[in-house]
C-alpha positions as a Markdown table, in Angstrom:
| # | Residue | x | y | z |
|---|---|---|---|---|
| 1 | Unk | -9.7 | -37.0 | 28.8 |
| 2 | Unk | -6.5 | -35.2 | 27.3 |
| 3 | Unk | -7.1 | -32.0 | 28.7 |
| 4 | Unk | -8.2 | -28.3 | 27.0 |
| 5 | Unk | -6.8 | -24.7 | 26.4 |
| 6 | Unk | -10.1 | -22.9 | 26.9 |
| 7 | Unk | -10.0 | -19.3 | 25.5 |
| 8 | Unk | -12.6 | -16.6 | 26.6 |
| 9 | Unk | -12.7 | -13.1 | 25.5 |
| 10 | Unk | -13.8 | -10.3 | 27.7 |
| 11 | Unk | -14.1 | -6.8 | 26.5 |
| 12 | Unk | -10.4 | -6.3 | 25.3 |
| 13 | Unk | -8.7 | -8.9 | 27.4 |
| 14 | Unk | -8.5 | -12.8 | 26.7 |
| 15 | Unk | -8.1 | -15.5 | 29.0 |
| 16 | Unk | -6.5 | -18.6 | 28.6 |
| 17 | Unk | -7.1 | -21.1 | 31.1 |
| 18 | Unk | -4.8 | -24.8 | 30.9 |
| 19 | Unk | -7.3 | -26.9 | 32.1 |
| 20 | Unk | -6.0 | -31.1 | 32.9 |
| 21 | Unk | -8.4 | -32.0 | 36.1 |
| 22 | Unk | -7.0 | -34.9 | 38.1 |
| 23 | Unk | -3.5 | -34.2 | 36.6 |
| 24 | Unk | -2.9 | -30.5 | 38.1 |
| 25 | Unk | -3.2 | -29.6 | 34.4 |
| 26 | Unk | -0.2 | -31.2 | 32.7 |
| 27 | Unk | -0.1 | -30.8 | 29.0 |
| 28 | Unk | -1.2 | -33.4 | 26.6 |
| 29 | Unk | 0.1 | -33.0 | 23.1 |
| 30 | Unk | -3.3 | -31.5 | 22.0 |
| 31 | Unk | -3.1 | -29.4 | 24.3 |
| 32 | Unk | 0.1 | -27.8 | 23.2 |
| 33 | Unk | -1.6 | -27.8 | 19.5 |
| 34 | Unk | -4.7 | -26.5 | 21.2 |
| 35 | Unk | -2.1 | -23.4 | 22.6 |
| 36 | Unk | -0.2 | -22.5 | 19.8 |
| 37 | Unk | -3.8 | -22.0 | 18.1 |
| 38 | Unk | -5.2 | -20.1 | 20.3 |
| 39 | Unk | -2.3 | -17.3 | 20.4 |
| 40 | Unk | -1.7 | -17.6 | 16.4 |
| 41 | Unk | -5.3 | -16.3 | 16.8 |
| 42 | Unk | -4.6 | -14.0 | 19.7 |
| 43 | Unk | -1.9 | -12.3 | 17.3 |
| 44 | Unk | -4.3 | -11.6 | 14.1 |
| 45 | Unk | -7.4 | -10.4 | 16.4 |
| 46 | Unk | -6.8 | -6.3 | 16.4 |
| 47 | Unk | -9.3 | -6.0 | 19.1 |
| 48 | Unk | -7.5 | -7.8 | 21.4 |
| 49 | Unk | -5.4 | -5.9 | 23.9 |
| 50 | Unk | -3.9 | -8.6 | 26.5 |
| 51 | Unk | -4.0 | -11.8 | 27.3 |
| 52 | Unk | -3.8 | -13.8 | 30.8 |
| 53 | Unk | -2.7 | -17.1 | 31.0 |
| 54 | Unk | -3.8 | -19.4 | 34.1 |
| 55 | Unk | -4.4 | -22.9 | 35.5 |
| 56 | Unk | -8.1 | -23.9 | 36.3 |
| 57 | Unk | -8.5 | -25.2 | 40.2 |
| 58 | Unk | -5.4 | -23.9 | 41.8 |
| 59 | Unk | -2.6 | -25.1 | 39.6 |
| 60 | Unk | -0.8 | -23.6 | 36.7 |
| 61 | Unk | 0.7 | -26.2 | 35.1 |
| 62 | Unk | 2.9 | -29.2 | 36.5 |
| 63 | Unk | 4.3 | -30.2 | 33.1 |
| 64 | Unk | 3.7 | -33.0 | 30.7 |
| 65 | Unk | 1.0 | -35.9 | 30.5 |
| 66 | Unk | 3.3 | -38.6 | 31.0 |
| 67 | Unk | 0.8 | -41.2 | 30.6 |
| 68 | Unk | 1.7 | -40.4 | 26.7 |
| 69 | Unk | 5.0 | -41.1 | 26.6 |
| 70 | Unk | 5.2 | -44.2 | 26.0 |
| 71 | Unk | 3.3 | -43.9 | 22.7 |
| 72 | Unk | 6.3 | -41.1 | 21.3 |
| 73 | Unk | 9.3 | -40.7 | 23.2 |
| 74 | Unk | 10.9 | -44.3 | 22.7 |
| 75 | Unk | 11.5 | -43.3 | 19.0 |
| 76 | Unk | 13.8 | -40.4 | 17.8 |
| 77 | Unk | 11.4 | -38.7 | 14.5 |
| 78 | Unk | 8.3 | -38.7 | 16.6 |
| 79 | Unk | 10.4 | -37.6 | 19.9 |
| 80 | Unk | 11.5 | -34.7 | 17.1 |
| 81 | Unk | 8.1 | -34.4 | 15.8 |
| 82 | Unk | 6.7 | -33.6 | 19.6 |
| 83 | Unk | 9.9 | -31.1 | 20.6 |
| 84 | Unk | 10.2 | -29.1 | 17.6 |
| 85 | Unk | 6.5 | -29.2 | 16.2 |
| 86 | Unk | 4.1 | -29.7 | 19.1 |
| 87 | Unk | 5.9 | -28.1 | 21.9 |
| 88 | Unk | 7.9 | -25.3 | 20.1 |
| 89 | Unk | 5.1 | -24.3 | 18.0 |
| 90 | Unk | 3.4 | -23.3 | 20.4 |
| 91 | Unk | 5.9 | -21.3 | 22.6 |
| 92 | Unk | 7.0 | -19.9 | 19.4 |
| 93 | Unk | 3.0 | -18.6 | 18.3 |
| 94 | Unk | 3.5 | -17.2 | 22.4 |
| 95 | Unk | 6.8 | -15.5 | 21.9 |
| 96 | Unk | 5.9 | -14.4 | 18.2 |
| 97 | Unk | 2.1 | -12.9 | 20.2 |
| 98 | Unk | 3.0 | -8.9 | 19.9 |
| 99 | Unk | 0.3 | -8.7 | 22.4 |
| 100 | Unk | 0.9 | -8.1 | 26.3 |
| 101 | Unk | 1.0 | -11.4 | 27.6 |
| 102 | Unk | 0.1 | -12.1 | 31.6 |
| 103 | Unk | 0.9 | -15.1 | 33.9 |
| 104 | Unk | -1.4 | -16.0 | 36.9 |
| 105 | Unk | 0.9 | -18.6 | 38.8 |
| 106 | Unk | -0.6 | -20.4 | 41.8 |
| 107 | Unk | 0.0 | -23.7 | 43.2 |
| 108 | Unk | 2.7 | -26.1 | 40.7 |
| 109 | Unk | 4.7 | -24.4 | 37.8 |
| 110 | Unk | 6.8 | -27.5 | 36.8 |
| 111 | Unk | 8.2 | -28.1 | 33.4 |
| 112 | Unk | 6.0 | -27.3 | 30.3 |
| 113 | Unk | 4.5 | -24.4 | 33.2 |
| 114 | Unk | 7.9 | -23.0 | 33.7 |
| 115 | Unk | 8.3 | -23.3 | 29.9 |
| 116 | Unk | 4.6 | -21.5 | 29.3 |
| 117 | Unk | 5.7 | -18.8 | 32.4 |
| 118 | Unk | 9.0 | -17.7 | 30.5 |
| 119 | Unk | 6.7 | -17.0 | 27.6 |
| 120 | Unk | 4.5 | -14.4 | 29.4 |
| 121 | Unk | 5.5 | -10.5 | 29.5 |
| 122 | Unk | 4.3 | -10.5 | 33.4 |
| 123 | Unk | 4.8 | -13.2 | 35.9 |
| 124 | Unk | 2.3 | -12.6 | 39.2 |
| 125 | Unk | 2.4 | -15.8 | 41.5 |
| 126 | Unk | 0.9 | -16.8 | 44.9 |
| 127 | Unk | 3.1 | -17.5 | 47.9 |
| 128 | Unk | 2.3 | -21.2 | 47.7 |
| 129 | Unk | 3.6 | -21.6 | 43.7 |
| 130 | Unk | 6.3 | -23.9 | 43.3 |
| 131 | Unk | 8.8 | -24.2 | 40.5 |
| 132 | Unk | 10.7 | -26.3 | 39.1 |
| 133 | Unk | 11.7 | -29.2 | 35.9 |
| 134 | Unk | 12.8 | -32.6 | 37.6 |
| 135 | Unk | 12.7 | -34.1 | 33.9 |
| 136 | Unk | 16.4 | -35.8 | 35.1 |
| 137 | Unk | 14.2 | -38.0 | 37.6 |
| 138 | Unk | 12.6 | -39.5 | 34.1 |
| 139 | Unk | 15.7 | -40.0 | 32.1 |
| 140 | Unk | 15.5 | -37.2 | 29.9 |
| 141 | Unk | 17.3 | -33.7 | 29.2 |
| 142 | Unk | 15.2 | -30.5 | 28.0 |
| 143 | Unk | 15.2 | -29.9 | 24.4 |
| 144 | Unk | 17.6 | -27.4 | 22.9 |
| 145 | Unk | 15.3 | -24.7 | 22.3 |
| 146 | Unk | 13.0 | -25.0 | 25.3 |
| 147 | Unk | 16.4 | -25.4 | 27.6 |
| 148 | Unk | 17.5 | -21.8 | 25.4 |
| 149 | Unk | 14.4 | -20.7 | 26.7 |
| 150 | Unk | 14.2 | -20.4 | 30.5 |
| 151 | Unk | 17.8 | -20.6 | 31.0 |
| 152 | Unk | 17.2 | -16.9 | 29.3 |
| 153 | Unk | 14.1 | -16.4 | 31.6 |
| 154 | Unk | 15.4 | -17.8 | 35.1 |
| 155 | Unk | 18.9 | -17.1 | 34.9 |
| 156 | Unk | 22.2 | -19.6 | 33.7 |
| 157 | Unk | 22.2 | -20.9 | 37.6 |
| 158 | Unk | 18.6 | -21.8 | 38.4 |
| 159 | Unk | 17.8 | -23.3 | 34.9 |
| 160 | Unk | 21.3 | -25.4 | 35.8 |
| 161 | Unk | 19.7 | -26.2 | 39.5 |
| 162 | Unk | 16.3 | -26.9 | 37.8 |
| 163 | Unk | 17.8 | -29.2 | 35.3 |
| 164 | Unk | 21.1 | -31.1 | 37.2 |
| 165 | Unk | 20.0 | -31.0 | 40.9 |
| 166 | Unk | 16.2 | -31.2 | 40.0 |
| 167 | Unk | 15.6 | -28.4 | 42.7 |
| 168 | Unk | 12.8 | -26.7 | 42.9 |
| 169 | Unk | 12.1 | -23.2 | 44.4 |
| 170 | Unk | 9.3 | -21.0 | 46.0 |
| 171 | Unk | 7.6 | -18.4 | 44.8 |
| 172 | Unk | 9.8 | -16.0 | 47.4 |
| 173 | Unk | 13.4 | -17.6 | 46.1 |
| 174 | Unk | 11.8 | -17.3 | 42.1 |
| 175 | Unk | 11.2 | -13.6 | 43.0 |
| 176 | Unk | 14.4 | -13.2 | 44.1 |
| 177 | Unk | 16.4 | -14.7 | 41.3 |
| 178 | Unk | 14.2 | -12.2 | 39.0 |
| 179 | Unk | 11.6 | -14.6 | 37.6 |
| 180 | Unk | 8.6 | -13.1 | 39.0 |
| 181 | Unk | 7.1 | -9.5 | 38.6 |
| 182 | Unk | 5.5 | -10.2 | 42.2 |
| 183 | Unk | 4.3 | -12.7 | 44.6 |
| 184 | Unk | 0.9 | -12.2 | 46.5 |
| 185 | Unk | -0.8 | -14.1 | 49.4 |
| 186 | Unk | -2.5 | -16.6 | 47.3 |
| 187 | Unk | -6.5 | -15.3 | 47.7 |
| 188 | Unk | -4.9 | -11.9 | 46.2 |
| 189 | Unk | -3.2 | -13.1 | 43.1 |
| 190 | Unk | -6.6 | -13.1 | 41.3 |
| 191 | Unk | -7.7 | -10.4 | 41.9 |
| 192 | Unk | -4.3 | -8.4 | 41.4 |
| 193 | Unk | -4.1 | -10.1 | 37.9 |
| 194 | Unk | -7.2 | -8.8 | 37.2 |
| 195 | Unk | -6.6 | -5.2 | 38.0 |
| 196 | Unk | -3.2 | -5.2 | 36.1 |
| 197 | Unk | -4.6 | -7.2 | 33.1 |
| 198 | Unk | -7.7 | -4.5 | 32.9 |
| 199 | Unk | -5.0 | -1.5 | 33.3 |
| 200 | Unk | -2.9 | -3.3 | 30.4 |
| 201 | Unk | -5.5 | -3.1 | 27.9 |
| 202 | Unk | -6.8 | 0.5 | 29.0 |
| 203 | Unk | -3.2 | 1.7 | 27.4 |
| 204 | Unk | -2.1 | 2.6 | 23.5 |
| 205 | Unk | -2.1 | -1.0 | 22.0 |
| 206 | Unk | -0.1 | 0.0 | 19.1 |
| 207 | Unk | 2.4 | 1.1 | 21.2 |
| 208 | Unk | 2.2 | -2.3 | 23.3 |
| 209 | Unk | 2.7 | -4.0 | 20.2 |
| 210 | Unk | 6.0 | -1.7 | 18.8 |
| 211 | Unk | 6.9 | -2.3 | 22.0 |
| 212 | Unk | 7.1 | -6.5 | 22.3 |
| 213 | Unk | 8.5 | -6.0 | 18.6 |
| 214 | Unk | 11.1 | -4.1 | 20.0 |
| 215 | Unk | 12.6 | -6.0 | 22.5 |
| 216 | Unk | 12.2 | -9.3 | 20.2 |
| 217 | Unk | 14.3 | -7.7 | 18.0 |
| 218 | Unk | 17.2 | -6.5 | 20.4 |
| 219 | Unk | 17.4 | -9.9 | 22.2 |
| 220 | Unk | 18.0 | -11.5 | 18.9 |
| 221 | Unk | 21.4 | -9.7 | 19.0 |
| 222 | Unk | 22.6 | -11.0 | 22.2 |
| 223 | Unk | 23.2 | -14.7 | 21.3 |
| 224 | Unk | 19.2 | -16.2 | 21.2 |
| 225 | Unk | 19.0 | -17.0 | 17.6 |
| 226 | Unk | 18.4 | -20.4 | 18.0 |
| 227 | Unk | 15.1 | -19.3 | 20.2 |
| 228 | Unk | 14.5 | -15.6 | 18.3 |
| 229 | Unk | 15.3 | -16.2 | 14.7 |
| 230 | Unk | 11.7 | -17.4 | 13.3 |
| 231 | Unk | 10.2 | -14.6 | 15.4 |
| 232 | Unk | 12.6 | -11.7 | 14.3 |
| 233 | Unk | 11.9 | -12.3 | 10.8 |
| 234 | Unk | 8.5 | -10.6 | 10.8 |
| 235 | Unk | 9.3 | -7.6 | 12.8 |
| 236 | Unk | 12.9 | -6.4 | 11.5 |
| 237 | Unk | 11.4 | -3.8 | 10.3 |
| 238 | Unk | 10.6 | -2.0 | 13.4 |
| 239 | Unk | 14.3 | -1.4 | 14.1 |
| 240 | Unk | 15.1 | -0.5 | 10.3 |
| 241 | Unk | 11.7 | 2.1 | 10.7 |
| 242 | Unk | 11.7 | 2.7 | 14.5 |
| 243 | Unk | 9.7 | 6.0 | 14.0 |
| 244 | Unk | 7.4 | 5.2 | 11.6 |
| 245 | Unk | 4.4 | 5.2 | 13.7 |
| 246 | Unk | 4.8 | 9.2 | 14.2 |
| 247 | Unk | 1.8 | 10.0 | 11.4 |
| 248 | Unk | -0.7 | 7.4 | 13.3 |
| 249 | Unk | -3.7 | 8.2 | 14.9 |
| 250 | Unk | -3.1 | 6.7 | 18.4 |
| 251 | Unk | 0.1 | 8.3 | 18.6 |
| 252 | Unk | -1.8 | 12.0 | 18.1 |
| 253 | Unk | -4.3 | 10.7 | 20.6 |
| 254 | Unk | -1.8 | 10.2 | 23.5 |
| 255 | Unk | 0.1 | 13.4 | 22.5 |
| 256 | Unk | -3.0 | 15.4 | 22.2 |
| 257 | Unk | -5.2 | 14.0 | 25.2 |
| 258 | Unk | -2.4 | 14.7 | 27.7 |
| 259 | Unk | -1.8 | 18.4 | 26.2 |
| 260 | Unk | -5.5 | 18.9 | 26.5 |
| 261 | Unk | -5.5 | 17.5 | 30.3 |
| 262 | Unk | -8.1 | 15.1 | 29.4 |
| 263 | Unk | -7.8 | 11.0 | 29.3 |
| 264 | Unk | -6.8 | 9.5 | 26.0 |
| 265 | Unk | -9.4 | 7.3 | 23.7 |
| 266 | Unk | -7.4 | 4.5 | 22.6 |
């Protein structure tokens, strides 16, 4: 069994649940075709509001199905083909998703999961998480982009610990370094995502999506263009026509239902 990204839809929020049993869901290479699907189809779907990504039985992700290896990695095109097609396509359909994006982190976050993690808007984890990418103990550096990646999310020094030392933190020390959004005891984390998740998709969605536009568009400024620049093409725009939303009806809604002391009908 290579493993699924299972995608269910309820009322305006989406879940995505990496699902690997017996391998604490690492990522086969469908899988990561299986992913970038799923959010290509997240970002097209106008009734969709947020999405929450999660592990199935306790895990998030602990990294890559190494039981493949052997059958790519020995070879430079199809060790290419894997990195900048497989792997990169899909983190780039998560980046590119202008829809609120929501990590449930409980038990191992290694690798491909801290790779998946730095993709998400909002990063919830149980006490017991763990993170880390020990890919050094196997022989291998991370690939440009993905390295561009979470040294951007995690900070220059723990993507440096993560990748040299092979260290790996807690959920606690992650929080800390200003990874995580928060860390619950572990039978709250559910729940909390939940709650969060429903209060996400209760808000303006078009200004959710101006929003992750936004901030695409300033961090390509700031040196990321080798992880930014396919995703900045397609929403230039809302820094050449930052106001353009002002005739729209949601705007008037917001504006209008708070004047009138009423809740707005997004």
């Amino acid at each position: 069994m290579s493993g699924s990204i299972d995608f269910e839809q309820i009322a305006a929020v989406g879940w995505v649940t990496i699902s690997h049993p017996g391998k604490f869901n690492a990522m086969s290479r469908a899988m990561w075709r299986a992913l970038r699907s799923v959010f290509e189809a997240a970002q097209a779907s106008p009734g969709l509001r947020c999405v929450v990504v999660r592990g199935r039985d306790g895990h998030f992700c602990a990294g890559g199905d190494i039981s493949e290896y052997t059958a790519f990695r020995f070879e430079e095109a199809s060790l290419r083909t894997f990195h900048e097609d497989e792997v990169w396509g899909a983190l780039q359909a998560m980046l590119a998703c202008d829809v609120p994006i929501i990590a449930q982190i409980e038990g191992h976050c290694m690798g491909a999961g801290v790779e998946i993690a730095s993709c998400c808007d909002i990063r919830v984890a149980s006490q017991s998480a763990r993170f880390g990418a020990p890919i050094a103990r196997l022989g291998f550096p991370m690939a440009p982009r993905e390295a561009a990646l979470v040294t951007r999310e995690l900070g220059a020094m723990t993507a440096r610990q993560m990748l040299l030392e092979a260290a790996v933190f807690t959920a606690s020390e992650m929080a800390t370094r200003g990874f995580l959004s928060r860390v619950l005891v572990d039978d709250r984390v559910g729940q909390d995502v939940h709650d969060t998740a429903t209060r996400v998709a209760s808000l303006a969605p078009q200004a959710a999506r101006l929003n992750k536009q936004t901030l695409r568009a300033l961090n390509a400024g700031d040196g990321n263009d080798l992880l930014l620049s396919s995703a900045i093409n397609s929403v230039a725009d809302v820094l050449r026509a930052p106001y353009a939303y002002a005739s729209t009806d949601e705007h008037r809604e917001g504006v209008m239902a708070f004047i009138d002391k009423r809740q707005p009908r997004f």
